[in-house]
Backbone as CSV, one residue per row, in Angstrom:
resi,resn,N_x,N_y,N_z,CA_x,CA_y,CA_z,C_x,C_y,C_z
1,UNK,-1.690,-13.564,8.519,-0.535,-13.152,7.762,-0.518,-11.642,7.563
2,UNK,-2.132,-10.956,7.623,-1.526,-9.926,7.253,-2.875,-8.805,7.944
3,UNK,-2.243,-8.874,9.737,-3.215,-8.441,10.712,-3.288,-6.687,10.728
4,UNK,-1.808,-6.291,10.298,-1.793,-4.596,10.933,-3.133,-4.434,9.632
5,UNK,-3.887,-3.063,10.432,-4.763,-2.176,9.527,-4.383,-1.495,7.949
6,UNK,-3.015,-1.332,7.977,-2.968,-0.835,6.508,-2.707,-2.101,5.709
7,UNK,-1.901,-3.277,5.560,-1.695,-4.144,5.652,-2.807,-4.654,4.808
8,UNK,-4.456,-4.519,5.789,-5.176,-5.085,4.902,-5.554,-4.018,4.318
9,UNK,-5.514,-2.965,4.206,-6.280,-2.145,3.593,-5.617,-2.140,1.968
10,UNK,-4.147,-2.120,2.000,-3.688,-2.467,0.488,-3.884,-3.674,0.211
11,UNK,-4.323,-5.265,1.474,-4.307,-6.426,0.669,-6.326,-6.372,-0.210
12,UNK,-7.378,-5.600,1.010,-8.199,-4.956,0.199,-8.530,-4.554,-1.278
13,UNK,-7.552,-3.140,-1.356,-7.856,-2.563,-2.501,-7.839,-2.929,-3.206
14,UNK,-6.356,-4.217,-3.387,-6.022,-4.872,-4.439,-7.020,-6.132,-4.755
15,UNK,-7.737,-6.782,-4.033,-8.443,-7.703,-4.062,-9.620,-7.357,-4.349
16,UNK,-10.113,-5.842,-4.472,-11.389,-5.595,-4.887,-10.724,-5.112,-6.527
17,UNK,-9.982,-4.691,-6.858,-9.351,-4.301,-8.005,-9.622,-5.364,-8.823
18,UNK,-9.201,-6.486,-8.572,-8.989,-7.800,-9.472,-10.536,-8.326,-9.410
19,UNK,-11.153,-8.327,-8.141,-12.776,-8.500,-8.087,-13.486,-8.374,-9.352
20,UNK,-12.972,-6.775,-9.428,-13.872,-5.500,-10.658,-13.471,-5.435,-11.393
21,UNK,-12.500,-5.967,-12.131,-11.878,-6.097,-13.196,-11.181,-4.932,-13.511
22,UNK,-10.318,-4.154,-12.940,-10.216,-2.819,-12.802,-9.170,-3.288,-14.137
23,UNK,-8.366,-2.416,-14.725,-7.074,-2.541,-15.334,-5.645,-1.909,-15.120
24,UNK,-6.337,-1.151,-14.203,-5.268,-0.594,-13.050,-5.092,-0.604,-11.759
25,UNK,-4.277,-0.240,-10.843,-4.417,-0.166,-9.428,-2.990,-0.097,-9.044
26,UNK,-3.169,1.211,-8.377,-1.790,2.016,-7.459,-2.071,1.925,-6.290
27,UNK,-0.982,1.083,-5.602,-0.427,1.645,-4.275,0.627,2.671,-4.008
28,UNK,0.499,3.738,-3.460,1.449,5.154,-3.549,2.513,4.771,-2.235
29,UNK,3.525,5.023,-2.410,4.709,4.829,-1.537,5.545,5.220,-1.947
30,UNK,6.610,5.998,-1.188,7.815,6.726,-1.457,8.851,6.234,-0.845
31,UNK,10.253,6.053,-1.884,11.037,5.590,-1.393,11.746,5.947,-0.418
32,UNK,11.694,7.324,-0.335,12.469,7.758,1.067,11.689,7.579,2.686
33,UNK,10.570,6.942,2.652,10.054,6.432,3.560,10.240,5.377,4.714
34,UNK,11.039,4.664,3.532,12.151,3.368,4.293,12.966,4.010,5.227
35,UNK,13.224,5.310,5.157,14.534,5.570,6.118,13.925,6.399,7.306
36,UNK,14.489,6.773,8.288,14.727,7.507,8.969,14.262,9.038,8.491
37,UNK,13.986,10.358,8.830,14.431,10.927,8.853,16.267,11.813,8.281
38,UNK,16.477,11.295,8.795,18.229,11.413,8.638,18.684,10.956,7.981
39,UNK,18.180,9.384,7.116,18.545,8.587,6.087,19.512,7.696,6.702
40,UNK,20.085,7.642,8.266,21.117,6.621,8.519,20.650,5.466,8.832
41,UNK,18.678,4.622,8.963,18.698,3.283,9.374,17.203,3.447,8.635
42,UNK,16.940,2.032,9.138,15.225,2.041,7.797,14.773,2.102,9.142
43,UNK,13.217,2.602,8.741,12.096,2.829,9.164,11.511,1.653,9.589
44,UNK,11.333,0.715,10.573,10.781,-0.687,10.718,9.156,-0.869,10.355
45,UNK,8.360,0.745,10.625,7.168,0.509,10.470,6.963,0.603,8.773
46,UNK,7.836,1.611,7.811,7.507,1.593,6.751,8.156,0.181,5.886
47,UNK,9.144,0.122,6.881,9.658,-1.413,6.183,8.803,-2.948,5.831
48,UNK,7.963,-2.591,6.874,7.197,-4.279,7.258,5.667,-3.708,6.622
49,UNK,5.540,-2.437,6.436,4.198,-2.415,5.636,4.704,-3.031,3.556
50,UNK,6.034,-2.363,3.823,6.191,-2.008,1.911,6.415,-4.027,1.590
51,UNK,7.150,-4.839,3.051,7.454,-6.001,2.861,5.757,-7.006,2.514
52,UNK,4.891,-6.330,3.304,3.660,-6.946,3.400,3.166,-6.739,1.523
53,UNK,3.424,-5.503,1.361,3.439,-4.991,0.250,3.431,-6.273,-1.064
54,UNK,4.685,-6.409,-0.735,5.338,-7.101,-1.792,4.443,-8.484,-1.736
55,UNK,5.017,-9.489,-0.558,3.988,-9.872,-0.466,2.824,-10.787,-0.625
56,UNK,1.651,-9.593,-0.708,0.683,-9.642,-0.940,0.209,-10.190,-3.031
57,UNK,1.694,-8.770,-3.446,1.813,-9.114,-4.620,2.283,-9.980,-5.174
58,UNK,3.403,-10.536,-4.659,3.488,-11.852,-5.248,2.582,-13.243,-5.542
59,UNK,1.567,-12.992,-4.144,0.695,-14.198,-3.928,-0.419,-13.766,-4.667
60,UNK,-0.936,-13.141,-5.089,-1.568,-12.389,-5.964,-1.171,-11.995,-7.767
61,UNK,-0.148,-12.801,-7.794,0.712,-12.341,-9.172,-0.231,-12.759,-10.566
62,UNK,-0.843,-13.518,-10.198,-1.564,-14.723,-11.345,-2.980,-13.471,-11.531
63,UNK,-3.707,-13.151,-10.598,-4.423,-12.190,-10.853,-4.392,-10.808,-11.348
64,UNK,-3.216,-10.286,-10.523,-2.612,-9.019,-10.364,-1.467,-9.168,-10.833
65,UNK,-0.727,-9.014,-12.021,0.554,-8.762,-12.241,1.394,-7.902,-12.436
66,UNK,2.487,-7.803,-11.861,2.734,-5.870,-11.602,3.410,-5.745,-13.151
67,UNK,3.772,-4.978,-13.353,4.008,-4.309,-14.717,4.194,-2.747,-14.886
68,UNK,5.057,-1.738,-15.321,5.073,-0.716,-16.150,4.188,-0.151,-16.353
69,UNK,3.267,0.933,-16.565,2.446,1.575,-17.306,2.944,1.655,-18.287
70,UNK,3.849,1.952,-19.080,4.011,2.123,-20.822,4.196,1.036,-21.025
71,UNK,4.216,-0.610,-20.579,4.079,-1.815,-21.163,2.260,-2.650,-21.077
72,UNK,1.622,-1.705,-20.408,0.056,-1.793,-21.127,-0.547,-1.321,-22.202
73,UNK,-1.582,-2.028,-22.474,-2.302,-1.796,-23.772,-3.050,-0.563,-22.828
74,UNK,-3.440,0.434,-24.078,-3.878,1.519,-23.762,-5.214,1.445,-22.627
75,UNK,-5.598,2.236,-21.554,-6.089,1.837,-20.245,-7.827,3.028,-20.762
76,UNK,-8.928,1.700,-20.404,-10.203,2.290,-20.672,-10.594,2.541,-19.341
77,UNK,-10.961,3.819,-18.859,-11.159,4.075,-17.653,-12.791,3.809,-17.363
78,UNK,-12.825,3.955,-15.572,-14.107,4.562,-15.309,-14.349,5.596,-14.350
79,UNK,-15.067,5.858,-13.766,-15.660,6.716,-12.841,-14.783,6.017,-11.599
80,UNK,-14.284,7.084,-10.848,-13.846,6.078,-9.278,-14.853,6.094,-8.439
81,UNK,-14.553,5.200,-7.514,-15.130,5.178,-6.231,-14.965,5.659,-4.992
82,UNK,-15.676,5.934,-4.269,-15.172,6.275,-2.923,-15.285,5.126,-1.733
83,UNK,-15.176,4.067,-2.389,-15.233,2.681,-0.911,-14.334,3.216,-0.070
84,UNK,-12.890,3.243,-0.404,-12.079,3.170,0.683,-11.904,4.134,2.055
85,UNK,-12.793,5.061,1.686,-13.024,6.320,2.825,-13.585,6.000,4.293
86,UNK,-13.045,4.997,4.649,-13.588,4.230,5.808,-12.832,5.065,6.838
87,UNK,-13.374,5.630,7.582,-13.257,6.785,8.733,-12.506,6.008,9.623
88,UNK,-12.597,4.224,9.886,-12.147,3.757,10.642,-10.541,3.393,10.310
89,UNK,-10.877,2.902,9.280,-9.200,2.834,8.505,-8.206,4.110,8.438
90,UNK,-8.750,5.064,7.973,-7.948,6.477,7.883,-7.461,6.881,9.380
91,UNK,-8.383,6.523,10.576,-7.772,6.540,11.682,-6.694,5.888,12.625
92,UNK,-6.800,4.611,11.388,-5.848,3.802,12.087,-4.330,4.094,11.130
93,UNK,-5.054,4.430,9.763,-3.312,4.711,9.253,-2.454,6.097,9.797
94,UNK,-3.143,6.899,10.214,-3.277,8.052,11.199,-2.381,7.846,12.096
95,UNK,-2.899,6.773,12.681,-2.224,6.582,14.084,-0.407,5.811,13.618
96,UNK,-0.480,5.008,12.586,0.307,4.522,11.987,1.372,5.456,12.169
97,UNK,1.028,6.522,11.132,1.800,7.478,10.602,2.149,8.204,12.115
98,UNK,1.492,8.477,12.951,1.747,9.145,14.369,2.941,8.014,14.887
99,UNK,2.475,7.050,15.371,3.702,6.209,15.720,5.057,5.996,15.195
100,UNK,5.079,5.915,13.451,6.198,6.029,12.780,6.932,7.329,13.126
101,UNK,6.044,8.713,13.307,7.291,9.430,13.573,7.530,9.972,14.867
102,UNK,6.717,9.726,15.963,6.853,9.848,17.313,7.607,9.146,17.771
103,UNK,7.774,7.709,17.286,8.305,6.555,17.861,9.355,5.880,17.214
104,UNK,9.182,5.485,15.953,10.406,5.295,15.179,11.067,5.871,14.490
105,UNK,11.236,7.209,14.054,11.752,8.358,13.914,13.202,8.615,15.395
106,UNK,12.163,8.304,16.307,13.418,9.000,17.772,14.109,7.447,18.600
107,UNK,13.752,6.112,17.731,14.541,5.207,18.482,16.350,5.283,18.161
């Protein structure tokens, strides 16, 4: 269900989040990403990652429930981590990001 590399890498983060009991957890995405360049058609690669997105979160809702930041109780932090720095992953969202605008950018 959810083979591309970034795909798992947000179904990952989020699944180690809820693991660790985190009380937070951001996935960063911008809305103007959906489009084109030019803004006249969506982006298919940013489309089917933000759809995986969703998702992931829904099937995950019971653990992970999305919500507001100003509708949480005040957030006790910790120290972060550096797991996700996987040289192999960053290369593949790399390439991601290369294809989105080499390739679906100029269809």
């Amino acid at each position: 269900m959810h083979s591309a590399p970034v795909r798992e890498r947000d179904r990952d983060a989020l699944e180690h989040a809820a693991a660790r009991g985190h009380v937070a957890a951001t996935i960063v995405g911008r809305g103007f990403e959906l489009a084109d360049r030019q803004g006249t058609r969506a982006n298919a690669v940013h489309v089917r990652r933000f759809e995986a997105l969703c998702a992931t979160l829904a099937e995950l809702r019971t653990d992970l429930p999305t919500r507001h930041f100003r509708d949480r109780p005040p957030l006790a932090t910790r120290p972060a981590t550096n797991r996700w720095r996987d040289p192999i992953r960053q290369g593949l969202r790399q390439a991601e990001q290369l294809w989105s605008n080499w390739v679906e950018e100029r269809a």
